[in-house]
C-alpha positions as CSV (number, residue, x, y, z in Angstrom):
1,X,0.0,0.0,0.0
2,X,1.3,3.5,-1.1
3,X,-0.1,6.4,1.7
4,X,1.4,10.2,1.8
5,X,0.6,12.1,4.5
6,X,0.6,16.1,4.3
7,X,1.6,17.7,7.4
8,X,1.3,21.5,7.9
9,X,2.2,23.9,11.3
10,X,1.8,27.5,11.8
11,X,2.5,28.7,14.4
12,X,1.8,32.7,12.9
13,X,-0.4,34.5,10.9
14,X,-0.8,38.3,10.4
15,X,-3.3,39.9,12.7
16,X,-3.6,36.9,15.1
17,X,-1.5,35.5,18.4
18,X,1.3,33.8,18.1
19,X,1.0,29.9,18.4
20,X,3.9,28.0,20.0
21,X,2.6,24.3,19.4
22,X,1.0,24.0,15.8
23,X,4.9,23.2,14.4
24,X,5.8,20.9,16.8
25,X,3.1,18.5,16.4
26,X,3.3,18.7,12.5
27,X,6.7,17.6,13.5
28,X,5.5,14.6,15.7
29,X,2.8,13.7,12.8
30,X,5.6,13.3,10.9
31,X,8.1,10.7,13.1
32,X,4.4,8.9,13.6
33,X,3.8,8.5,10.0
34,X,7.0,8.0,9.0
35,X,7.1,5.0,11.5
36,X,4.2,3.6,9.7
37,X,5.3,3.9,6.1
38,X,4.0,7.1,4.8
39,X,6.1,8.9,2.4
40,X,5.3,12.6,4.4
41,X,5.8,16.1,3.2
42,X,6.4,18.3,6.2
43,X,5.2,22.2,5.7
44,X,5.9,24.3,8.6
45,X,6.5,28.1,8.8
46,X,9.1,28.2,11.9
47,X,13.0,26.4,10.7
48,X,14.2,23.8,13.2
49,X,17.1,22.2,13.5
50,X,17.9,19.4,11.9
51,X,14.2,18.9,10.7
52,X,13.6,19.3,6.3
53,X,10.6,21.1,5.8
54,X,8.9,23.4,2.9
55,X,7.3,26.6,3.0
56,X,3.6,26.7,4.5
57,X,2.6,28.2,0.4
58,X,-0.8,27.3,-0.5
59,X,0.5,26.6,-3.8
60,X,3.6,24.2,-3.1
61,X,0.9,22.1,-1.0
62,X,-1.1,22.3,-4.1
63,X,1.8,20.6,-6.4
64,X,2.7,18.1,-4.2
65,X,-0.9,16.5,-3.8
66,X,-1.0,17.0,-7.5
67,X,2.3,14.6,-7.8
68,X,1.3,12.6,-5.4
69,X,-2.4,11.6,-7.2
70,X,-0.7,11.5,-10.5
71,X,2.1,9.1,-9.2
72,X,-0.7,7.1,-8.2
73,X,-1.4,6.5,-4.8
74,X,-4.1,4.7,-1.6
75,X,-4.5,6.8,1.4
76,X,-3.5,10.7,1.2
77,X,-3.6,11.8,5.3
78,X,-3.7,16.1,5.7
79,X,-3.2,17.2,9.0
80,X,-3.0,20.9,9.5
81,X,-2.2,22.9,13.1
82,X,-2.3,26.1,12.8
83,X,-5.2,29.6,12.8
84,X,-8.5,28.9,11.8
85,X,-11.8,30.2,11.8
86,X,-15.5,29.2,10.2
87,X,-16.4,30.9,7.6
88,X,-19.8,30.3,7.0
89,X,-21.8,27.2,8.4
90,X,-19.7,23.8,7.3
91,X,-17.0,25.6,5.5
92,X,-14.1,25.8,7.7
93,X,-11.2,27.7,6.6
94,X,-7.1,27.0,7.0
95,X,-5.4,30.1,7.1
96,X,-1.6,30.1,6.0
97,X,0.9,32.8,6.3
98,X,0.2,35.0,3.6
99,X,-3.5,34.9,3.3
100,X,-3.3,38.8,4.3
101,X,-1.4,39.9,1.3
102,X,-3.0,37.0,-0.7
103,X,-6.3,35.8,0.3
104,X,-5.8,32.6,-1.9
105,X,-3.5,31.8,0.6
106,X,-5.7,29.5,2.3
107,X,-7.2,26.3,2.6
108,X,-11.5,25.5,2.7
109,X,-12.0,22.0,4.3
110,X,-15.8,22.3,2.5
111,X,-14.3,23.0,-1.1
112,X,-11.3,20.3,-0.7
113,X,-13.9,17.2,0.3
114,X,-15.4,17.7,-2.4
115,X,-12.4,17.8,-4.7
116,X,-11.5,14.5,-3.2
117,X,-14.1,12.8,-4.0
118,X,-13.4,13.6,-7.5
119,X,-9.4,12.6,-6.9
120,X,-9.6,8.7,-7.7
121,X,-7.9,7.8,-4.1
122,X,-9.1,5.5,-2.2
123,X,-9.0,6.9,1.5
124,X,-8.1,10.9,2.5
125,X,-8.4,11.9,5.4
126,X,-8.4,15.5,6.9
127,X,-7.5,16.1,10.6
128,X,-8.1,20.1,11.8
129,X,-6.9,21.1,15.0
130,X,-7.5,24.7,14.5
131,X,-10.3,27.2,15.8
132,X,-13.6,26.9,13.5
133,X,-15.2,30.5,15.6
134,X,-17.0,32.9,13.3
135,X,-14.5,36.1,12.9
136,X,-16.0,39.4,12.3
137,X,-12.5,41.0,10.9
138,X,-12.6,42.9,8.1
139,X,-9.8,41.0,7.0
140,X,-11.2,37.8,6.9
141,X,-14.5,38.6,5.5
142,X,-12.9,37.8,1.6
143,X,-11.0,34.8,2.7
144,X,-13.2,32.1,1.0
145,X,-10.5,29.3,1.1
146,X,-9.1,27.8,-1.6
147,X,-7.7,24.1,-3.0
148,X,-5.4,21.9,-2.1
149,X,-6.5,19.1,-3.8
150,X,-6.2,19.6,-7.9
151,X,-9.8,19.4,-9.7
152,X,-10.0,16.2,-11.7
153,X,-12.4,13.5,-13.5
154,X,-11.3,10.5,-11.8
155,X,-14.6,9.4,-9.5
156,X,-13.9,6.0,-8.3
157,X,-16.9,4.4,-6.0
158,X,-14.0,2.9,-3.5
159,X,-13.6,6.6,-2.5
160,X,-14.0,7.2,1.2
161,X,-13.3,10.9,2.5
162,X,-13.1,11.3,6.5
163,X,-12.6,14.8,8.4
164,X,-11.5,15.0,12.2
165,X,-12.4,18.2,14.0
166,X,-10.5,19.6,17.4
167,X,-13.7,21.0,18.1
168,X,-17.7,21.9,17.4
169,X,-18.6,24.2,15.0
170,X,-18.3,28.0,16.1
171,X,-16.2,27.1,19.2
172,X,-12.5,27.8,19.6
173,X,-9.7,25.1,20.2
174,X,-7.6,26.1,22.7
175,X,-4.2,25.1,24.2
176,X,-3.4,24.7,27.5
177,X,-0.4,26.9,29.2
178,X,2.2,24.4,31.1
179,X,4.7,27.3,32.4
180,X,5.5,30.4,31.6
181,X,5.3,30.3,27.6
182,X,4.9,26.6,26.9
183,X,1.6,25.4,25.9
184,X,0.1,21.9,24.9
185,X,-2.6,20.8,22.4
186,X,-4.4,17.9,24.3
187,X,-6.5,17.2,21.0
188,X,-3.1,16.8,19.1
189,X,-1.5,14.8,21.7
190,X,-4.4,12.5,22.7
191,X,-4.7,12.3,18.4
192,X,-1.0,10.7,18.3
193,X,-1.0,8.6,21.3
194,X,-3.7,6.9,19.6
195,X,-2.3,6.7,16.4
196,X,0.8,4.9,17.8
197,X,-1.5,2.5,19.2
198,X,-1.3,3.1,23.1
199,X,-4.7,3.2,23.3
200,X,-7.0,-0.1,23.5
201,X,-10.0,1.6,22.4
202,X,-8.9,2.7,19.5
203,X,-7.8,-0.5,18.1
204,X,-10.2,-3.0,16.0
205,X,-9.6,-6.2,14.5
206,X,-9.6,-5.5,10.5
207,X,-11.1,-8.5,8.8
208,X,-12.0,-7.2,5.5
209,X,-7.9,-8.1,4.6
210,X,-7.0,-11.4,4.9
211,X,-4.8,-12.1,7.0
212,X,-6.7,-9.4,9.4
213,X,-4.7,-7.7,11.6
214,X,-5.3,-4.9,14.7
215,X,-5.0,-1.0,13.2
216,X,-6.6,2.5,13.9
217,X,-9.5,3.5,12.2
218,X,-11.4,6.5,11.4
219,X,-14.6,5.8,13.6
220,X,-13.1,4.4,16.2
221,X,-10.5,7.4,16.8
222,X,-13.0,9.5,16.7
223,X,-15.3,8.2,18.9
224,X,-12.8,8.1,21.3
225,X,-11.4,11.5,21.0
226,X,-15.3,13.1,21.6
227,X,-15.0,11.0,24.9
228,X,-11.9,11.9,26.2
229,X,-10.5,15.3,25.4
230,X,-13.2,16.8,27.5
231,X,-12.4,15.3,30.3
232,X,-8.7,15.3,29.5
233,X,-9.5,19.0,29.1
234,X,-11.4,19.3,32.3
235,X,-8.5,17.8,34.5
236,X,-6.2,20.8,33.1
237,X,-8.5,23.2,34.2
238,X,-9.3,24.4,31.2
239,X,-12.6,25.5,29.0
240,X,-14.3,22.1,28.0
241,X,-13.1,21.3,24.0
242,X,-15.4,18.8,22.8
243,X,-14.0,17.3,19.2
244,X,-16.5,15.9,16.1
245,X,-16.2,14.0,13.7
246,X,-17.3,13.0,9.4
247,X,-16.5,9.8,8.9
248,X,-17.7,7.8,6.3
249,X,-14.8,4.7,5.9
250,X,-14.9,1.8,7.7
251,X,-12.8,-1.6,7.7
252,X,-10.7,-1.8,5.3
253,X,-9.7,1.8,5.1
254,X,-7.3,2.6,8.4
255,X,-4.8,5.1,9.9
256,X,-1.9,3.0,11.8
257,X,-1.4,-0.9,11.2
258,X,0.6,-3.3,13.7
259,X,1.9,-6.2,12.6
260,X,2.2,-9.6,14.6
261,X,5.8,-8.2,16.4
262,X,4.1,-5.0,17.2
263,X,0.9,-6.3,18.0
264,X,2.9,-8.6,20.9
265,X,5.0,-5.7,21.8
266,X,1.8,-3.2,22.5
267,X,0.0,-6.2,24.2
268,X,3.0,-6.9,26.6
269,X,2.8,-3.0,27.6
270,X,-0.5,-1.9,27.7
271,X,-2.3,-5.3,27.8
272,X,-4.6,-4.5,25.1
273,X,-7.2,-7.5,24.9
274,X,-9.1,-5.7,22.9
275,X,-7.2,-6.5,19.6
276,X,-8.4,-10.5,20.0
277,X,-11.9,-9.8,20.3
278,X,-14.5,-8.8,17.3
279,X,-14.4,-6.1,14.9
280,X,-16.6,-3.3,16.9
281,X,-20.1,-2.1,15.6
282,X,-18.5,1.4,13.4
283,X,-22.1,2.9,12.4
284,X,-23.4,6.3,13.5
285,X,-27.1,5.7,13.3
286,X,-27.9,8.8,15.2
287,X,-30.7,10.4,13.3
288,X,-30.1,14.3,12.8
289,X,-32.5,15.2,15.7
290,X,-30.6,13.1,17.7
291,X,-27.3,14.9,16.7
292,X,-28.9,18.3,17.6
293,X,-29.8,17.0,21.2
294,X,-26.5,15.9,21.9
295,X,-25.2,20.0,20.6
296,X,-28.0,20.9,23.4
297,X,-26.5,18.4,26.1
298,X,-23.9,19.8,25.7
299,X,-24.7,23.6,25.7
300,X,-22.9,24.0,22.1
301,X,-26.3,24.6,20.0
302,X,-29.5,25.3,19.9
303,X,-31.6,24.9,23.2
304,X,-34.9,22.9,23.5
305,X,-37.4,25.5,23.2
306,X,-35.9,26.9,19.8
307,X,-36.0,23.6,18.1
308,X,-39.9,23.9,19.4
309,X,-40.4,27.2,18.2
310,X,-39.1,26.8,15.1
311,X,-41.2,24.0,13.9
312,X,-44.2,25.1,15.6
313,X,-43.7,28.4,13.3
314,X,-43.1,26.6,10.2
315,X,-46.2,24.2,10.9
316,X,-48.3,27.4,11.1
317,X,-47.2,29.2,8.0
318,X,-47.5,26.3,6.1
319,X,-50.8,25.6,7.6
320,X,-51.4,29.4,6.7
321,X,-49.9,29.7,3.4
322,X,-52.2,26.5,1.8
323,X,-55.3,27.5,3.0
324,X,-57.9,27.0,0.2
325,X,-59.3,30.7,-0.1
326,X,-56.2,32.6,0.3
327,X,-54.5,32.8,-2.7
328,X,-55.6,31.3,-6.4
329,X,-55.0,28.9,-7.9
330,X,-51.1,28.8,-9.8
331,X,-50.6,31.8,-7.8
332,X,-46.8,33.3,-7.5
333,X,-45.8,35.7,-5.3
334,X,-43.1,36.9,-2.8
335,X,-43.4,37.8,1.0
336,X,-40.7,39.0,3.3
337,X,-41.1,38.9,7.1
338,X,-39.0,39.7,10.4
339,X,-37.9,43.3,8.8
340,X,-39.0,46.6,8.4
341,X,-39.1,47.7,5.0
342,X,-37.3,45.4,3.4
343,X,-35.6,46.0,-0.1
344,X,-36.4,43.9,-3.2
345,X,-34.6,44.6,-6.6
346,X,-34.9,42.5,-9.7
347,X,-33.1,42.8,-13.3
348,X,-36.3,42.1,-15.3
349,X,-37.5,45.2,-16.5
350,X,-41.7,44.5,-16.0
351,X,-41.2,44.6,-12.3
352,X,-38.9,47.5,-11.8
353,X,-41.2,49.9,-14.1
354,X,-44.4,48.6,-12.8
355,X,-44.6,50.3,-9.5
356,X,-48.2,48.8,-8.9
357,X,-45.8,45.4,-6.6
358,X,-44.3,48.4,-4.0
359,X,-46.9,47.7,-1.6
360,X,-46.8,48.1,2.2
361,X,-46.9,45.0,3.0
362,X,-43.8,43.9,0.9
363,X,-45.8,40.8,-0.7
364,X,-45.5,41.1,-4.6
365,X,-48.2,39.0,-6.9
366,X,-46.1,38.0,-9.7
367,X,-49.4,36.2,-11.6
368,X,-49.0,38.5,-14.5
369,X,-45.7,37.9,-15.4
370,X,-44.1,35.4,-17.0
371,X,-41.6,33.9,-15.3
372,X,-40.5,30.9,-17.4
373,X,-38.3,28.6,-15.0
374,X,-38.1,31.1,-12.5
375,X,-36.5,34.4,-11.4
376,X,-33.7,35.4,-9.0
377,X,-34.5,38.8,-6.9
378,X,-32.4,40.6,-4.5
379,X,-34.1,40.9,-1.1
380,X,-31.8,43.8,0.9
381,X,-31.7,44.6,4.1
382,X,-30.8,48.5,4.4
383,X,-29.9,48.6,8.0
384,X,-27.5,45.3,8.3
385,X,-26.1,45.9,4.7
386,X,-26.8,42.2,3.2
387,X,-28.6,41.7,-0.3
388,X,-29.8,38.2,-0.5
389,X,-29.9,36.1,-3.4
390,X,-33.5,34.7,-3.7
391,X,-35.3,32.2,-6.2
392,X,-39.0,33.1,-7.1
393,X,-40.6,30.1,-8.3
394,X,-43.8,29.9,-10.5
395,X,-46.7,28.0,-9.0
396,X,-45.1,28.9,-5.2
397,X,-45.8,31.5,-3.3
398,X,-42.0,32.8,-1.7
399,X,-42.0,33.6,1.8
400,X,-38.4,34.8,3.1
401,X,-37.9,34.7,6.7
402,X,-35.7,37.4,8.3
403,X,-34.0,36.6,11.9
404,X,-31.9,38.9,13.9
405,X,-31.4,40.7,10.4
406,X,-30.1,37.7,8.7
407,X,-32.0,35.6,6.5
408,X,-33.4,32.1,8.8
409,X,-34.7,30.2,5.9
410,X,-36.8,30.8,2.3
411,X,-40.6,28.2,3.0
412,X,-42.0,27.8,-0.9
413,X,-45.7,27.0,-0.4
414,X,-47.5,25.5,-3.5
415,X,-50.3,27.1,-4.9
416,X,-51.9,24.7,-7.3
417,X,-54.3,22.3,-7.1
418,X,-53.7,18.8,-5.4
419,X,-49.9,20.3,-4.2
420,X,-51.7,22.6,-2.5
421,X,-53.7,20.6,-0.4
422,X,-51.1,17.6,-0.3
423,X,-48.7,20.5,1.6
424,X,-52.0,21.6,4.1
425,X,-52.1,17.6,4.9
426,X,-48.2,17.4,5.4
427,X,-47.4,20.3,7.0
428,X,-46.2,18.9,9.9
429,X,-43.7,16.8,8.3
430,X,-42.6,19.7,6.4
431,X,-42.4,21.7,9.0
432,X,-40.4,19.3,11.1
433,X,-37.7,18.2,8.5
434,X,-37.2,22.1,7.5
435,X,-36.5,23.1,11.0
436,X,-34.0,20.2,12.0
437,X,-32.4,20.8,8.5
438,X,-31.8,24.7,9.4
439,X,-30.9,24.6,12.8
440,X,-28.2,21.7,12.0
441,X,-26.7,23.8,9.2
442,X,-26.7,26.9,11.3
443,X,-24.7,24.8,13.7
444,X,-22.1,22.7,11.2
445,X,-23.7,19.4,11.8
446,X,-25.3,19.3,8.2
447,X,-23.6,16.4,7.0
448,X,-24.1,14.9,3.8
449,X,-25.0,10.9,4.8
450,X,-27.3,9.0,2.4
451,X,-30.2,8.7,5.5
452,X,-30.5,12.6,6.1
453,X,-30.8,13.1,2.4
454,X,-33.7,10.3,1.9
455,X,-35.2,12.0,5.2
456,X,-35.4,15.5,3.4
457,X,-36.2,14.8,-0.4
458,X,-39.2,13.1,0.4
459,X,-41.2,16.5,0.7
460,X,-39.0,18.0,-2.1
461,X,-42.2,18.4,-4.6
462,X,-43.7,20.7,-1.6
463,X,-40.8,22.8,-1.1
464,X,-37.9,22.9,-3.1
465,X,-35.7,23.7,-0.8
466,X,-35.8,20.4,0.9
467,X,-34.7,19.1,-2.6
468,X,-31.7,22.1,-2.5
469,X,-30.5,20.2,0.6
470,X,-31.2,16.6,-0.4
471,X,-28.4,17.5,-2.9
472,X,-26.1,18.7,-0.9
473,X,-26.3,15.9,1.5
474,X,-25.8,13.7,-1.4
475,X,-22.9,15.7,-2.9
476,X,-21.4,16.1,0.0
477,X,-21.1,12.4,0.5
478,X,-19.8,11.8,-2.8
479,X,-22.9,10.5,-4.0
480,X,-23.2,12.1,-7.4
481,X,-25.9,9.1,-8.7
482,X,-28.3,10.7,-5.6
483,X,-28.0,14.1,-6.6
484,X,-28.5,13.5,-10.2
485,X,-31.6,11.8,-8.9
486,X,-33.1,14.5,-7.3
487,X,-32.2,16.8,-10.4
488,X,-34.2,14.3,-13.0
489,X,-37.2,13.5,-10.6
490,X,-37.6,17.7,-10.3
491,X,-36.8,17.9,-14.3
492,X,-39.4,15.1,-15.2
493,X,-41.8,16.3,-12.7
494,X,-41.8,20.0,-14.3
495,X,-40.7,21.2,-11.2
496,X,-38.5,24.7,-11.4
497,X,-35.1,23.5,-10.1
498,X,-33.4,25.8,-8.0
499,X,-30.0,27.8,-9.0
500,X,-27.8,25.2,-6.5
501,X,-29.1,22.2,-7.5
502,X,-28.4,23.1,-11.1
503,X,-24.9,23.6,-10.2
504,X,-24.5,20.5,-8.2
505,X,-26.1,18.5,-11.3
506,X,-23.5,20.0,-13.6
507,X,-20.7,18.8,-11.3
508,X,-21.6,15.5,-10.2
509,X,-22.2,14.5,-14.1
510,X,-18.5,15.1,-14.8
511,X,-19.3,16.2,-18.4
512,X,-18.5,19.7,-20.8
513,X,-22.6,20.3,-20.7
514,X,-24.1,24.2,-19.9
515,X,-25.5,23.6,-16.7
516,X,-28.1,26.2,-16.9
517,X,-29.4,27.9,-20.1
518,X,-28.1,31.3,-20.5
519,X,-25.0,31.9,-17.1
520,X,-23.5,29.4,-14.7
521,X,-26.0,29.8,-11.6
522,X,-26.1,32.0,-8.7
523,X,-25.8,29.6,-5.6
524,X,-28.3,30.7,-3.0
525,X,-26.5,28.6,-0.4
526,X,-23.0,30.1,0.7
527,X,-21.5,26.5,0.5
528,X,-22.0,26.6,-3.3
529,X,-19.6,29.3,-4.1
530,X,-16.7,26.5,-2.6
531,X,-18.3,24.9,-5.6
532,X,-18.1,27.3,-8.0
533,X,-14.4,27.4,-7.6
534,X,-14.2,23.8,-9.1
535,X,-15.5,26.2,-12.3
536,X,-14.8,29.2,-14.2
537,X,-16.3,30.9,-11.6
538,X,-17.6,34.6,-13.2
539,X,-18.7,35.5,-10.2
540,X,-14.8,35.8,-8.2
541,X,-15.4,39.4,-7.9
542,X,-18.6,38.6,-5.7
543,X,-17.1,35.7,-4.2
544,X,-14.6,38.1,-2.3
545,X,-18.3,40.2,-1.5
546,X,-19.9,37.1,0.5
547,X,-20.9,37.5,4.1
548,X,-20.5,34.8,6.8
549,X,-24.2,32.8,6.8
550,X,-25.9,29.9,6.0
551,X,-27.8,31.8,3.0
552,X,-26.0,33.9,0.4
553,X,-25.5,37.2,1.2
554,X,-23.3,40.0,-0.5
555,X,-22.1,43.3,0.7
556,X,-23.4,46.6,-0.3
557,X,-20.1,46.5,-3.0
558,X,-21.0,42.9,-3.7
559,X,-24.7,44.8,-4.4
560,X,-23.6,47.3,-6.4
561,X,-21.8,45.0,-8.8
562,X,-24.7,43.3,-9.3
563,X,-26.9,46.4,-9.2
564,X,-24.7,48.1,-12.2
565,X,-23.5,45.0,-14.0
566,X,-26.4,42.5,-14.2
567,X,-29.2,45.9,-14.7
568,X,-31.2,45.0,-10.6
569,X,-33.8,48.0,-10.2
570,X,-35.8,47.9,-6.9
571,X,-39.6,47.5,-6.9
């Protein structure tokens, strides 16, 4: 078996403190892998004696994954120490040295999954023991993250992608202070004392390989590190660091390996038993709901009572919004709620000149116009500064929900005939999977697994946006057959596809085919732009304009360009 492993410390970026440990255990990743036959590349910003190492250059990482998949290879590990932050919910950000002169000079965890699912290898793995807090710098706010994985064609089904996290989403990781200037990662430490095998409950029996023998894997590790560092953390008297976890190998794919003289050695010290017994059960069959009241165990997430709120609103709106006399039948429209006076601009010239839509009440009856597949209007919010992105479908009526002036989520509530009353009969359902999908995403626990996208596409027909997140799920996975389903069941059912699922489509089919009739779509979803990267994006100038958030949202220069360029007039 061929495996590389890419190991990167920084200890200092501009504008931030200065790290003392991210280069040291880069180092020790190093010696670890190196002891189990990984050909490593070391990248560290700090020189040490006696120690070969590169530059920590986004681009020089780039070149030698790029060698590395074209030599051919079977496990690719990436383990990165160093600054970090999240930049919008799910896409966490590695920032390198000279992402302030440069902001290509960084690494997006979101963006490089992806890419590896499009690599041909049969096992990366990422490992992140960085800080994945929202930033409000200026600074940061055009640091998208980039790749270090080269875009390619080569989808192999063996492919298994795995991503260890020092931490939840939107919490720090912090180090512990011994004396005086010296401080200790206990996720990084706990991380290699498993991987050298001195821990019995990280160690399982592979018998996929024949002869089996005892080794490290992904779930396992994991699993143990959520236990443990907080406790470990705890006993240092420090904040409480509670690690996660997207792992999607199992046996065969593993870290560390022991042969028969090892296996003897480690069982004479430690008196693992463990290694003898059967393979353990490596399945997370948490449902999503489940996964959200662990994040409120532990005081991380959302509480009780807004996961109760929030789908007793959406039941009611739906409820609301299908009543039988309120609007007609193949009614379109657009409502915005949770702000005053809200802004809506469009570039098609029949709304902008017909002043008759600039009601009070900011809800606009499209039923006149034509909208063929669908329209994209701006919905602005003066006093924050962020200009959405939003689809207007025919045959839905919009509604856009404003929270704490950001956008929550965009409901679709059909309008015709049997849909109409099949969403009234189903609300309740709808409501439920819509509010679990939004407050995971808010929260980084949207994770693309074949169950949570079967549980949201059912009600896809009733609002597309539970299709929009069906396909991320799948995509996410690395299941471009699912997301190409849910693109041809919306296309043969006549349904208007929204802009991401368009772009997702045109990815996950590998082909030179226009994914959209007249410009490469406008995600709505911040995680697409990652995306778009894997493109000609001709959006980079706006791609520097995003804000942090679950939903798109520009600036008022990222407004502008779209104001003046692509001819948005408010109604």
């Amino acid at each position: 078996m061929t495996k590389h492993a890419i190991l990167i410390g920084v200890n200092k970026v501009p504008e931030m403190d200065l790290l003392s440990t991210p280069c040291s255990y880069a180092i020790q990743m190093q010696e670890w892998a190196e002891s189990q036959g990984y050909i490593t590349h070391l990248f560290i910003d700090k020189q040490v004696e006696g120690i070969q190492s590169r530059e920590c250059n986004r681009e020089l990482i780039l070149n030698a994954i790029s060698d590395i998949i074209e030599q051919g290879t079977d496990k690719i590990l990436i383990y990165f120490a160093g600054h970090g932050f999240e930049q919008t919910a799910g896409n966490d950000i590695w920032l390198l040295p000279g992402y302030r002169r440069n902001s290509a000079e960084s690494i997006s965890i979101f963006l490089n999954k992806a890419l590896a699912y499009t690599s041909g290898v049969p096992h990366i793995v990422f490992i992140s023991d960085t800080c994945r807090s929202r930033s409000s710098t200026n600074s940061l706010r055009a640091v998208q993250g980039n790749e270090i994985i080269p875009s390619m064609d080569r989808m192999n089904p063996q492919t298994e992608v795995d991503v260890l996290y020092s931490t939840w989403p939107g919490q720090i990781s912090t180090d512990v202070r011994v004396e005086g200037d010296e401080y200790r990662s206990i996720y990084s430490e706990c991380l290699i004392e498993c991987l050298h095998g001195r821990v019995d409950e990280v160690i399982s029996n592979i018998t996929r390989i024949v002869p089996g023998f005892p080794a490290v894997l992904s779930y396992e590790l994991n699993s143990y590190l959520k236990e443990n560092v907080p406790r470990l953390m705890r006993d240092a008297g420090s904040r409480e660091q509670v690690p996660m976890g997207e792992i999607n190998s199992r046996d065969p794919y593993f870290l560390s390996s022991f042969g028969e003289q090892n296996r003897t050695q480690q069982i004479n010290e430690t008196g693992l038993e463990y290694w003898a017994g059967d393979p353990k059960q490596s399945r997370d069959t948490r449902m999503l709901d489940e996964k959200l009241d662990s994040m409120i165990k532990l005081k991380v997430g959302p509480t009780k009572r807004s996961m109760r709120n929030l789908v007793n609103n959406f039941r009611k709106d739906y409820h609301f919004f299908t009543m039988e006399k309120l609007f007609r039948e193949e009614m379109t429209g657009l409502h915005v709620t949770g702000i005053n006076k809200p802004l809506i601009f469009s570039r098609r010239e029949s709304d902008w000149k017909n002043r008759a839509y600039n009601a009070s009440t900011r809800v606009f009856n499209f039923n006149d116009i034509d909208l063929g597949g669908g329209a994209i209007y701006l919905v602005g919010n003066k006093r924050s500064d962020r200009y959405y992105p939003v689809n207007v479908i025919p045959g839905f009526f919009t509604h856009v929900i404003f929270e704490k002036g950001e956008i929550l989520t965009v409901n679709y509530y059909p309008t015709s005939g049997n849909a109409k009353y099949e969403a009234r009969r189903f609300a309740d359902e709808v409501a439920e999977r819509k509010a679990h999908i939004i407050l995971a995403a808010k929260n980084g626990i949207f994770q693309g697994t074949q169950e949570l996208a079967g549980y949201l596409r059912s009600y896809k027909h009733l609002d597309p946006t539970l299709g929009l997140f069906a396909a991320y799920a799948y995509f996410q996975r690395g299941d471009y057959a699912g997301v190409r389903s849910v693109f041809d069941f919306m296309l043969n059912d006549r349904q208007t596809i929204v802009e991401d699922i368009w772009l997702l489509n045109f990815l996950s089919r590998g082909t030179v085919w226009d994914p959209y009739p007249y410009e490469i779509p406008l995600p709505l979803l911040t995680e697409g732009w990652s995306y778009l990267k894997m493109l000609d994006n001709p959006y980079e100038e706006l791609s520097s304009q995003l804000q942090p958030g679950l939903w798109t949202s520009f600036t008022r220069k990222g407004f502008d360009f779209l104001y003046h360029r692509y001819n948005f007039r408010q109604i």
